[in-house]
C-alpha positions as CSV (number, residue, x, y, z in Angstrom):
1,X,55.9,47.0,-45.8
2,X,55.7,45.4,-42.7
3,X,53.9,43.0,-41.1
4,X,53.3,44.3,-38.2
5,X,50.8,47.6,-38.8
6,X,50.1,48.7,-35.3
7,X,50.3,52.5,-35.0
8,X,52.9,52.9,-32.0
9,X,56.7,52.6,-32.4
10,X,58.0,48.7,-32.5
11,X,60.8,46.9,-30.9
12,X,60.0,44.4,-33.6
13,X,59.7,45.0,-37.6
14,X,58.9,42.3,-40.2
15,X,59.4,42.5,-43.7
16,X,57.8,40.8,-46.5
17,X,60.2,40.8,-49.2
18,X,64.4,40.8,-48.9
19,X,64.7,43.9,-50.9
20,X,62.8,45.6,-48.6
21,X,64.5,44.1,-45.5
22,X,67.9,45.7,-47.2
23,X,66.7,49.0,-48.1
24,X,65.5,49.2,-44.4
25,X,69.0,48.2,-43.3
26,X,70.7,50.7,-46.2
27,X,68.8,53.6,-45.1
28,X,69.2,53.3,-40.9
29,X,72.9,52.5,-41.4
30,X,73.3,56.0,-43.5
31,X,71.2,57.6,-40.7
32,X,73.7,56.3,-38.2
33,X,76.7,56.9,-40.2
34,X,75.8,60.4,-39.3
35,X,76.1,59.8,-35.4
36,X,79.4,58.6,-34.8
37,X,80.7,55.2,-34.9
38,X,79.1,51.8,-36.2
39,X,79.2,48.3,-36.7
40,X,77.6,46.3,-38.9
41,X,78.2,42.6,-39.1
42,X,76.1,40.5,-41.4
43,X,75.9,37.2,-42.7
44,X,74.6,36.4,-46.0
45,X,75.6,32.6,-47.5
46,X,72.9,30.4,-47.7
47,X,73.1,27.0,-45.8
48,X,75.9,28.0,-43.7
49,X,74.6,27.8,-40.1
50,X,76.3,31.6,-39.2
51,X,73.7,33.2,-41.7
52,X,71.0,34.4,-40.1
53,X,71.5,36.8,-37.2
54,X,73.8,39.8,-37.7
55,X,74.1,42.9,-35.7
56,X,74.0,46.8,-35.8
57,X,75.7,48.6,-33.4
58,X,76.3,51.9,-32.9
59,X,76.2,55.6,-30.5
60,X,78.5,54.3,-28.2
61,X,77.9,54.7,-24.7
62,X,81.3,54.1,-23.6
63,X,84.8,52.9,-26.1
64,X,88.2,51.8,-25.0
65,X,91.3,52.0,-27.7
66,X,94.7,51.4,-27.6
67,X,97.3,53.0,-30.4
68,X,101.1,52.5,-30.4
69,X,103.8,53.8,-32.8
70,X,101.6,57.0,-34.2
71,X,102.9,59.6,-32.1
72,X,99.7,59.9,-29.8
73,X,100.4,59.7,-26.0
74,X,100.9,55.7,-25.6
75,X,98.4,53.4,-23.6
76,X,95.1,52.5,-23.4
77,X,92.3,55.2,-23.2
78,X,88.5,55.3,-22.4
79,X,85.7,57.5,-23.9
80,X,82.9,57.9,-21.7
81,X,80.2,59.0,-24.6
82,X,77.3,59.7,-22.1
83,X,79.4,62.7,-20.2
84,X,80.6,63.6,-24.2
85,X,77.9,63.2,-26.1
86,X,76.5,60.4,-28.3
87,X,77.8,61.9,-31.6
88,X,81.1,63.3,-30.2
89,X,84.6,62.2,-32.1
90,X,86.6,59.9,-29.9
91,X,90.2,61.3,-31.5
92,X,90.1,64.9,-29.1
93,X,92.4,64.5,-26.5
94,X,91.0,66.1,-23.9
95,X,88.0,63.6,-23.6
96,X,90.5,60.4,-23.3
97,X,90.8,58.5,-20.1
98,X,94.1,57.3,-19.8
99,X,93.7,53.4,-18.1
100,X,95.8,52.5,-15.5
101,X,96.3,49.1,-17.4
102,X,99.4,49.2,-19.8
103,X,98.6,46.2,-21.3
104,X,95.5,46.2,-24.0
105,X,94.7,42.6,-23.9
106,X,94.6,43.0,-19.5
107,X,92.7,46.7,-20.3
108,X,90.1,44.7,-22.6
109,X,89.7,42.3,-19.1
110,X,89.2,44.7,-16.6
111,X,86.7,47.0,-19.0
112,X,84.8,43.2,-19.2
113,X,84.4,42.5,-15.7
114,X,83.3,46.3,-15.2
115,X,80.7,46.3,-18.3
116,X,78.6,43.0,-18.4
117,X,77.4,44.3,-21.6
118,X,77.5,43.9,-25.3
119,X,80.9,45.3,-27.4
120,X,81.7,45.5,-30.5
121,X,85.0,46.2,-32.2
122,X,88.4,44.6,-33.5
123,X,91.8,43.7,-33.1
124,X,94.3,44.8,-35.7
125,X,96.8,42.2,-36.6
126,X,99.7,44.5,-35.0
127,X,98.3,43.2,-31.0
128,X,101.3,40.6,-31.8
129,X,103.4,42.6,-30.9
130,X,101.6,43.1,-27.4
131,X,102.2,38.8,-26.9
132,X,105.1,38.2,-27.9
133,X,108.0,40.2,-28.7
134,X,107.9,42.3,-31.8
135,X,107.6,44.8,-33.9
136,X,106.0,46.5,-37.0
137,X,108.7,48.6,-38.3
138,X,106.4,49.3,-41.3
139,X,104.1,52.1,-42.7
140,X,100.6,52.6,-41.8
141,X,98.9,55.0,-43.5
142,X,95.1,53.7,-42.6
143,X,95.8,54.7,-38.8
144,X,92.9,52.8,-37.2
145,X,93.7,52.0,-32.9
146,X,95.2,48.7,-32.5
147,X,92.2,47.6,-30.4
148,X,89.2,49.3,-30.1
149,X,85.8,48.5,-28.5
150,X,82.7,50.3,-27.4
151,X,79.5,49.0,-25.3
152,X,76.6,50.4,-27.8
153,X,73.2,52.4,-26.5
154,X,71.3,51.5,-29.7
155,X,71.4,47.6,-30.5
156,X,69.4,45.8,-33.5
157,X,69.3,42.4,-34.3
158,X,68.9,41.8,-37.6
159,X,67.4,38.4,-39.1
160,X,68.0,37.6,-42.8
161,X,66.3,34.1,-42.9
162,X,62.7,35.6,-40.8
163,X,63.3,39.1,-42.7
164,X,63.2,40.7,-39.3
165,X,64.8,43.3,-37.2
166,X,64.9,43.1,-33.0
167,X,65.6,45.9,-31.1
168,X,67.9,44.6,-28.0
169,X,69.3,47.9,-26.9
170,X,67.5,51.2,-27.2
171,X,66.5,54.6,-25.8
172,X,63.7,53.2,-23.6
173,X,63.4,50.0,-24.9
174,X,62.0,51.1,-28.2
175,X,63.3,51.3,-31.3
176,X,66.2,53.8,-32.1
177,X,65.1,57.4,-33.6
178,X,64.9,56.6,-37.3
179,X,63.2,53.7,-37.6
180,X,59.9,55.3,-36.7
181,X,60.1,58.0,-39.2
182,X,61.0,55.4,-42.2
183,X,58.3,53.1,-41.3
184,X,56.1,56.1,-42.2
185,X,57.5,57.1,-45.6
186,X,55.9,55.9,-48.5
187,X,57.7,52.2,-49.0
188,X,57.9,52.3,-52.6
189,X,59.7,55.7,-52.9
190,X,62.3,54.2,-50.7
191,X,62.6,50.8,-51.7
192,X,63.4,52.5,-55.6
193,X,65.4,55.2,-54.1
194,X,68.0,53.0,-52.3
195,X,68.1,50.9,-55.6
196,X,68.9,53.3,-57.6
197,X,71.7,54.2,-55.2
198,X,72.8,51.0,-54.9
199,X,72.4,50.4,-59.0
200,X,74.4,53.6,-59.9
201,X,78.0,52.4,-61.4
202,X,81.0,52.5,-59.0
203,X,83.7,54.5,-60.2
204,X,86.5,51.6,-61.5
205,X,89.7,53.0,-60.3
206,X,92.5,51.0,-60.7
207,X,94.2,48.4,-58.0
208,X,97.7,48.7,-58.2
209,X,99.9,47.1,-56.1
210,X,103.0,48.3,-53.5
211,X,104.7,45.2,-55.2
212,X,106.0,44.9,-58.2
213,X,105.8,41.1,-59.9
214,X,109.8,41.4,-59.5
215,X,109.9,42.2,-56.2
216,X,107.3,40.0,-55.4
217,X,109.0,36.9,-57.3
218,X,112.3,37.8,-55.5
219,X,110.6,37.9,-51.4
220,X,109.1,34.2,-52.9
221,X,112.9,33.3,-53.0
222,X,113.8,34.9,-49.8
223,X,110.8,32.8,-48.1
224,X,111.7,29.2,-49.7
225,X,115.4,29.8,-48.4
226,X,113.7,30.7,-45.2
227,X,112.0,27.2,-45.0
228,X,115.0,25.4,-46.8
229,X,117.0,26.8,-43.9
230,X,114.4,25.6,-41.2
231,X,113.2,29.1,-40.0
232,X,109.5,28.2,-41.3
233,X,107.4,25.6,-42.5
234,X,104.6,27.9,-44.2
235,X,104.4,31.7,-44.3
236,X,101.2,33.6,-45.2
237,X,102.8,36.3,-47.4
238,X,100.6,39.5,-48.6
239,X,100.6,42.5,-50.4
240,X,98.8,45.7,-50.1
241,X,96.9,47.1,-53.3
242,X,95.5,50.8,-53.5
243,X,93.4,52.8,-55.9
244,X,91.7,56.4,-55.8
245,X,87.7,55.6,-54.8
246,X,85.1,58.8,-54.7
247,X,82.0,56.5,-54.5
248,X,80.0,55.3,-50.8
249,X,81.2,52.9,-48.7
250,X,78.0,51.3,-48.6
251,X,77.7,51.1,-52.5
252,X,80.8,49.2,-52.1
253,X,79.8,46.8,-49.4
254,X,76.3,45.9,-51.2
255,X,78.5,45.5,-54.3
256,X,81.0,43.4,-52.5
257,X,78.4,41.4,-50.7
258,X,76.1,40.7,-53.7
259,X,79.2,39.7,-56.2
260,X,79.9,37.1,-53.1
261,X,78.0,36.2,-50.5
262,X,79.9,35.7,-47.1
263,X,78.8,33.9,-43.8
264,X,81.1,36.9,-41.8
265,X,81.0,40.2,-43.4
266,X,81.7,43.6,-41.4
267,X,81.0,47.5,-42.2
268,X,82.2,49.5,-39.8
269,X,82.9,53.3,-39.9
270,X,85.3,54.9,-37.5
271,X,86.5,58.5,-37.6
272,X,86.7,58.9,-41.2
273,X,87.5,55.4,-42.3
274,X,85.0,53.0,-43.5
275,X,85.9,49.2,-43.5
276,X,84.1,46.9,-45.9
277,X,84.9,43.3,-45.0
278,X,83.3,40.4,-47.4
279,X,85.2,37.8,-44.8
280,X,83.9,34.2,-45.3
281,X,86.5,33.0,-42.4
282,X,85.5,32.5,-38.8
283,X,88.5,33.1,-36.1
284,X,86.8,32.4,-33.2
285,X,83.8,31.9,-31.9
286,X,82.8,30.6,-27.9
287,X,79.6,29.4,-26.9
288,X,79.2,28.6,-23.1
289,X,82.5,26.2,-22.7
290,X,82.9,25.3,-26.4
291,X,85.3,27.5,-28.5
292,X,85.4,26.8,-32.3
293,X,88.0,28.0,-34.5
294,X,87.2,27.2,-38.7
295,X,90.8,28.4,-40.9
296,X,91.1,28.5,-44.4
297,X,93.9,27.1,-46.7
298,X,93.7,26.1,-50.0
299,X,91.8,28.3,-53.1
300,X,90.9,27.6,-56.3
301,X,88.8,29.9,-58.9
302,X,85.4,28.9,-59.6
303,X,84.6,27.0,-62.9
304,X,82.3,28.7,-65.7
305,X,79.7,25.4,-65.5
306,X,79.1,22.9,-62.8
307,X,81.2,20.3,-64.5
308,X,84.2,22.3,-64.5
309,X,83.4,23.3,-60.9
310,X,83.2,19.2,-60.5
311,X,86.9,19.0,-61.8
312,X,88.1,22.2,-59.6
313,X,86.8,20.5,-56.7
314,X,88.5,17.3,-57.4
315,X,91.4,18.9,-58.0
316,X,92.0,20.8,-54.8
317,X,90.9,18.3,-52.5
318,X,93.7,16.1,-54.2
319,X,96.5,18.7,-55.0
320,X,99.7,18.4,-51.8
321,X,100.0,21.8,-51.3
322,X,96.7,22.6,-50.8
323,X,96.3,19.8,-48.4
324,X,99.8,20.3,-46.9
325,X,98.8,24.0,-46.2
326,X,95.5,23.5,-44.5
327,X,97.4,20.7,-42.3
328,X,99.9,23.1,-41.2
329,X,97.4,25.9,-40.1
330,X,95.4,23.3,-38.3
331,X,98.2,22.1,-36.5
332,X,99.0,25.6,-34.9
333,X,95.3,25.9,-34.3
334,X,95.3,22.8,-32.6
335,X,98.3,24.1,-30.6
336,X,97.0,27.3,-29.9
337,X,93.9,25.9,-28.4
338,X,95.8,23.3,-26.3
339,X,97.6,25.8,-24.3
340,X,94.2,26.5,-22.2
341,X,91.6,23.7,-23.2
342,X,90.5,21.3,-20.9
343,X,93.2,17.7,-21.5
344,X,92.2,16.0,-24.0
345,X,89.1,17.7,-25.5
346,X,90.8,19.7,-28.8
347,X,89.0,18.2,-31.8
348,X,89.7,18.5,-35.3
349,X,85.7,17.9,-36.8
350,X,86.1,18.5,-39.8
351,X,89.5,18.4,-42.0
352,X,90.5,19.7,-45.5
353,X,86.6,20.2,-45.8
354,X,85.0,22.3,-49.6
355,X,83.6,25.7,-49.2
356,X,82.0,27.4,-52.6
357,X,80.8,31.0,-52.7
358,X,80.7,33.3,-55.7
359,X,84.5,33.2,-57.0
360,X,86.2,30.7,-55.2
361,X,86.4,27.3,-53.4
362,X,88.1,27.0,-50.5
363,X,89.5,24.0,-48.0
364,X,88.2,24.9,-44.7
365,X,88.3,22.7,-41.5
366,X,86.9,23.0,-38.3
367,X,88.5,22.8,-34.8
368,X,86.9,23.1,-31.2
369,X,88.2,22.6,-27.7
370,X,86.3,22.5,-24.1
371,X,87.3,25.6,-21.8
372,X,87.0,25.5,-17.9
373,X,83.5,27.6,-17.2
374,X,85.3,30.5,-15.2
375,X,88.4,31.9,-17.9
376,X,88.3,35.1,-19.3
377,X,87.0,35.3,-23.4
378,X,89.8,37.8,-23.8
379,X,92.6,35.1,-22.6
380,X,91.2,32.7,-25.3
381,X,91.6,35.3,-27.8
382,X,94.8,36.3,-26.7
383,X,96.2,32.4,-26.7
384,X,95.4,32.1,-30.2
385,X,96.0,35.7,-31.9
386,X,96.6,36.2,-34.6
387,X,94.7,33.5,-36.7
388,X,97.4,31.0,-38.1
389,X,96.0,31.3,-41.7
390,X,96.6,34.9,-41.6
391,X,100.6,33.9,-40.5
392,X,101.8,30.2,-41.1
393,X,104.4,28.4,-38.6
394,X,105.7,28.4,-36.6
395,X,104.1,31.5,-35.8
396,X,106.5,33.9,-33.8
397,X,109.0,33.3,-36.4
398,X,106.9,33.4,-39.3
399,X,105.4,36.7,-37.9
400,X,109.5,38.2,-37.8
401,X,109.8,37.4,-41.5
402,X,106.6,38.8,-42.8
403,X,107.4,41.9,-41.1
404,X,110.8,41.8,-43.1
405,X,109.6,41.0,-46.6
406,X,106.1,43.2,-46.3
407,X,106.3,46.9,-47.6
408,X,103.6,48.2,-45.4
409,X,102.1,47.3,-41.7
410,X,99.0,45.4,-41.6
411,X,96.9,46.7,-39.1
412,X,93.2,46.0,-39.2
413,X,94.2,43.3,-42.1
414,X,95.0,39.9,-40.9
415,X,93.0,40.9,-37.5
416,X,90.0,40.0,-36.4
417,X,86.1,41.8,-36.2
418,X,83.0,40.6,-33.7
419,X,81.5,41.2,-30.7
420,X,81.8,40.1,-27.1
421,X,77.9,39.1,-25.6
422,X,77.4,40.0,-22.4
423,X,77.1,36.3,-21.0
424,X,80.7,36.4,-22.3
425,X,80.4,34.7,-25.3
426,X,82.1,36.0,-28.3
427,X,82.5,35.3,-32.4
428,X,85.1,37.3,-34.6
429,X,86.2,36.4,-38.1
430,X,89.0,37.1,-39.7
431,X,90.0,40.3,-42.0
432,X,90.4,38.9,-45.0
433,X,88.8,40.2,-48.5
434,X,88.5,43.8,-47.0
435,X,88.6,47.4,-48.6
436,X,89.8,50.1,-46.1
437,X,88.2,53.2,-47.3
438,X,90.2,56.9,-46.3
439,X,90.7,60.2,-47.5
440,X,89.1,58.8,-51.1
441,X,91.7,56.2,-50.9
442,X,90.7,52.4,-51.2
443,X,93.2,50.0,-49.6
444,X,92.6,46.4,-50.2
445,X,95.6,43.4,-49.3
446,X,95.6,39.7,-50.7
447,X,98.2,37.1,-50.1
448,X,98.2,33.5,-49.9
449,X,100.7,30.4,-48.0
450,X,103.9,30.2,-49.5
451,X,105.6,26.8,-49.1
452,X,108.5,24.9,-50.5
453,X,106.3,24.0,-53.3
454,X,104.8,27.2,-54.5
455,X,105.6,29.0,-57.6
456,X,105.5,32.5,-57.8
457,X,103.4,33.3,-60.3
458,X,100.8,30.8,-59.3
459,X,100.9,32.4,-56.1
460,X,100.7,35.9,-57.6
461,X,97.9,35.4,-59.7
462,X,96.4,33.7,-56.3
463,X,96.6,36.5,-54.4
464,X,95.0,38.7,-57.5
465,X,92.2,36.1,-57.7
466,X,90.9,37.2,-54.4
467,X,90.2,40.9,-55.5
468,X,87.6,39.8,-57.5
469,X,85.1,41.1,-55.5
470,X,86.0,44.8,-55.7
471,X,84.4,46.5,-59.0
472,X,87.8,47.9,-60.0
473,X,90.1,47.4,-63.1
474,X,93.0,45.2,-61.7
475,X,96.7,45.9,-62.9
476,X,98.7,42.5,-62.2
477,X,102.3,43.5,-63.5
């Protein structure tokens, strides 16, 4: 199995063939699923330059969280995992730490400058309300902390392109307790084991959604009297579907990931929800002083032959509204990077660019800026939060009217996933195309920009195009 066959344990494991670098991956991710938290981001599309290194974190050595509006004690709270336990549940109150920050984004700071270390974690899209002011009046019934981040004791590395795995944070720099015991199995037991898992059917529950097509036709209205009246130019409008789910959450991933390879995929579990993002949007990424930012605006469904995908592309790269939509968003990206780049250094480098992966095309466009060397990767998140694809513009306004015409609060939706490096560099994507998995519920949103010229049942059949990925029966009206 691997190319490596020295008899001692390895920091480094090579693999000969890709299904044998996944099983590996399948099997040490339900081994860690057992031991608290984890995160797993990957990257799969091939020729985009994110897809090769993805990460595994997990038995936290230390996690700060913040939660508003749920009826826990309010503020922001540390978990110090080494005086608890590796495996112990961060929701008992009597191991919190309250902060003496009452402000998550300055919290996130100080926890930096006291842990020059790798995290891992997310935003949820409801930290708007900790920028500017306010509110998210609406239900949540996934429950996730607003903000939550933990510095990881066991660290992998995990290279799709060289089929390899690096250990870069262990118990005395070797690799974490599992890996060991697997490479000593017999590989061909295993490798047909976790394909059978991963083969067996998913149950196909069915994706309703909290919005009927009337409802949904009327908010359309509401929105283009909104812009006719000047309130808002663009407004990313979504809706939350649901359906009962008994199967894994890794079955679903592997299912979501091999209908559709993605350059920024997440699986995370957390305290009895699972997250299974197929995301291919970047929201942020920094490297030294550079800070990229890549939105997406503008879909189309893919064509049955590569003629027909010809026409599609030719098509959205020449229809207004897509190209008035992606302008918009990369406008307020522009803006949002401006208000702490170095003068005269925000770049558009690529506009109203074609993206294909397994259902869709996409118009996606890339925009950078210079930062001065010395300023905090949690103010340049902060300046640009929440991704402008994920709200329209302008955005505090557009923000106010989505929480008005939206049934149901977004939270981890709409937000962002990554890790923070511990030079200080830092990459998230956005949540997009992601099934929230708890208490054998599966919650999944969609949505899409509404302008003056949208019509609501192109736009409703939009936002059901991007559920394609989930192996459920689909109930549009």
């Amino acid at each position: 199995m691997l190319a490596d066959s020295s008899a001692t344990v390895k920091r480094n494991l090579v693999f000969r063939t890709v299904q044998e670098f996944d099983a590996w991956i399948r099997s040490y991710l339900r081994k860690k699923k057992e031991e608290g938290p984890v995160v797993f981001l990957d990257s799969q599309l091939d020729g985009h330059p994110a897809s090769s290194h993805g990460y595994i974190a997990s038995n936290p050595e230390s996690v700060l969280w913040y939660r508003q509006d749920y009826g826990d004690p309010e503020g922001v709270f540390e978990y110090d995992a080494r005086n608890a336990g590796l495996g112990a549940a961060t929701d008992r109150p009597e191991s919190w730490i309250k902060r003496e920050e009452t402000d998550p984004w300055e919290a996130l700071k100080a926890y930096r400058r006291e842990h020059k270390d790798w995290m891992f974690g997310w935003f949820s899209y409801d930290l708007k309300n900790r920028i500017e002011t306010l509110s998210s009046a609406n239900e949540d019934r996934i429950r996730l902390p607003d903000l939550c981040f933990f510095i990881p004791s066991s660290l992998l590395e995990v290279d799709r392109r060289q089929l390899s795995v690096r250990v870069l944070k262990g118990p005395c720099n070797t690799v974490p307790a599992g890996v060991a015991e697997f490479n000593s199995q017999n590989t061909n037991g295993l490798y047909s084991q976790e394909i059978a898992s991963i083969d067996k059917k998913l149950p196909s529950g069915t994706l309703k959604s909290g919005e009927g097509w009337q409802d949904y036709r009327a908010k359309i209205r509401q929105i283009k009297d909104y812009i006719a009246r000047g309130d808002t130019y663009e407004v990313n409008f979504t809706h939350q579907l649901e359906s009962p789910f008994e199967s894994g959450s890794l079955e679903l991933f592997d299912n979501m990931r091999g209908h559709g390879p993605v350059p920024f995929a997440a699986w995370i579990t957390y305290n009895g929800v699972d997250v299974c993002c197929a995301s291919p949007e970047r929201f942020l990424m920094r490297k030294g002083n550079r800070v990229v930012s890549q939105p997406i605006k503008g879909t189309s469904p893919r064509g049955g032959t590569p003629e027909e995908d010809r026409e599609i592309i030719s098509d959205i790269l020449n229809k207004e509204k897509n190209k008035a939509e992606n302008v918009m968003i990369v406008d307020l990206v522009r803006n949002d990077l401006g208000k702490l780049a170095k003068t005269g250094t925000v770049k558009t480098d690529s506009l109203l660019e074609v993206q294909s992966f397994a259902t869709v095309h996409q118009l996606v466009s890339t925009v950078s800026a210079e930062v001065s060397t010395g300023m905090a990767s949690v103010d340049i998140i902060r300046a640009c939060f929440p991704m402008g694809s994920m709200t329209g513009a302008p955005k505090i306004r557009t923000m106010e009217i989505i929480d008005e015409l939206e049934t149901y609060r977004r939270g981890l939706y709409s937000g962002a996933v990554g890790y923070f490096a511990p030079n200080d560099d830092f990459d998230f994507n956005v949540v997009i195309r992601t099934a929230i998995i708890k208490e054998r519920r599966l919650y999944y949103s969609v949505g899409g920009a509404i302008t003056s010229d949208s019509d609501p049942e192109e736009e409703w059949q939009e936002s059901w195009l991007k559920a394609r990925a989930l192996p459920v029966n689909h109930t549009f009206w």
